[in-house]
C-alpha positions as CSV (number, residue, x, y, z in Angstrom):
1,X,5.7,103.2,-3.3
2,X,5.5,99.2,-4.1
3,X,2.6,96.8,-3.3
4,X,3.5,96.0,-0.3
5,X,3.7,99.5,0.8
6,X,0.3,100.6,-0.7
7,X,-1.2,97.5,0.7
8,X,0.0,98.3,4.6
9,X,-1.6,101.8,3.6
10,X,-4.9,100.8,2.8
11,X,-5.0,98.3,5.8
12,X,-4.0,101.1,8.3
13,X,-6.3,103.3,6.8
14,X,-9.3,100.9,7.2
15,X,-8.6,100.4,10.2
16,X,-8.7,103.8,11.2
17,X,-12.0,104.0,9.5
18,X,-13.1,100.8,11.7
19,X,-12.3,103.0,14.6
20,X,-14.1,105.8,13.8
21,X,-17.6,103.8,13.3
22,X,-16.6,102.4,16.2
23,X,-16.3,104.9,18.4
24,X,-19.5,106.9,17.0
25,X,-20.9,103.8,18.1
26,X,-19.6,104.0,22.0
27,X,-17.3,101.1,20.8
28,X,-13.6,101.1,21.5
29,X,-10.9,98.7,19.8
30,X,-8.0,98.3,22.4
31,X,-5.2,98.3,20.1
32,X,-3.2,96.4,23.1
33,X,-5.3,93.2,22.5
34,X,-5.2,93.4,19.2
35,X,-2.5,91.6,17.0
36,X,-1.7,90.6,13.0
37,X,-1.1,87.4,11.8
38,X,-0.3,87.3,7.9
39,X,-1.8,83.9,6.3
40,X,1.2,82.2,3.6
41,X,2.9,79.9,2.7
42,X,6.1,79.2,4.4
43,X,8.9,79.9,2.3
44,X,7.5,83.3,1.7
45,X,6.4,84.5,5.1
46,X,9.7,85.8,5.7
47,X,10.2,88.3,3.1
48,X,7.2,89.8,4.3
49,X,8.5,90.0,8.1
50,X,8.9,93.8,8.2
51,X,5.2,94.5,7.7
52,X,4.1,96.8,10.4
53,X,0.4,97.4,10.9
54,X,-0.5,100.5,13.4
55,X,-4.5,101.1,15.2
56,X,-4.3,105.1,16.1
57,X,-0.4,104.7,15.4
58,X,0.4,102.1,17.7
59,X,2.0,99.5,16.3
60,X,0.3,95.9,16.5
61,X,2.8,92.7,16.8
62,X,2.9,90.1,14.0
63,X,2.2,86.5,15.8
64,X,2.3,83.3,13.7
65,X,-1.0,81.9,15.2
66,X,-4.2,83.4,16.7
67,X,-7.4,82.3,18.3
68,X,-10.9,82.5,16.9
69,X,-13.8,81.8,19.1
70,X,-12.0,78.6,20.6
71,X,-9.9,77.6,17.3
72,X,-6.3,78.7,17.0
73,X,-5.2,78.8,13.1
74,X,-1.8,79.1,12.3
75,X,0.1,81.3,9.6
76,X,-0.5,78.5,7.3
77,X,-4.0,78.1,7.7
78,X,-3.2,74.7,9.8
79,X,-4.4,73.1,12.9
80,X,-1.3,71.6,14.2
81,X,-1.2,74.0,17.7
82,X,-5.1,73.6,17.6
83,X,-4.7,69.8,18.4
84,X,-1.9,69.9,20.6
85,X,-3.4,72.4,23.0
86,X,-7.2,69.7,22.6
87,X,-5.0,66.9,23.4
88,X,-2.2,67.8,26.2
């Protein structure tokens, strides 16, 4: 098994974890909102596009930006869609 195999391990089994305590909490994660977005730099984001992360085996799609409390952050850790959404 290489590193990135053990390393999709451990984050599917932490996130199995997460929905354990969650659930003995009354808490659900719904894996359908949920998504992965893998921070790089450009020119290697693309060996890495096989990565498949599961919640409860479902598998969660890789998207190159996502949204945190009103800020969207790229793949790159940039801005760019951030300001375009603020300013069209």
């Amino acid at each position: 098994m290489n590193d990135k195999d053990k390393a999709i391990r451990l984050i599917d089994d932490a996130l199995n974890v997460l929905c354990t305590i969650a659930e003995q909490h009354f808490l659900k994660l719904n894996p359908s909102k949920c998504s992965v977005t893998i921070f790089g730099r450009r020119h290697t984001l693309h060996t890495i596009s096989d990565v498949k992360i599961t919640i409860k085996g479902q598998v969660l799609p890789i998207v190159d930006n996502t949204k945190i409390l009103g800020l969207t952050i790229d793949n790159n850790l940039g801005f760019t869609q951030h300001f375009t959404r603020l300013y069209d």
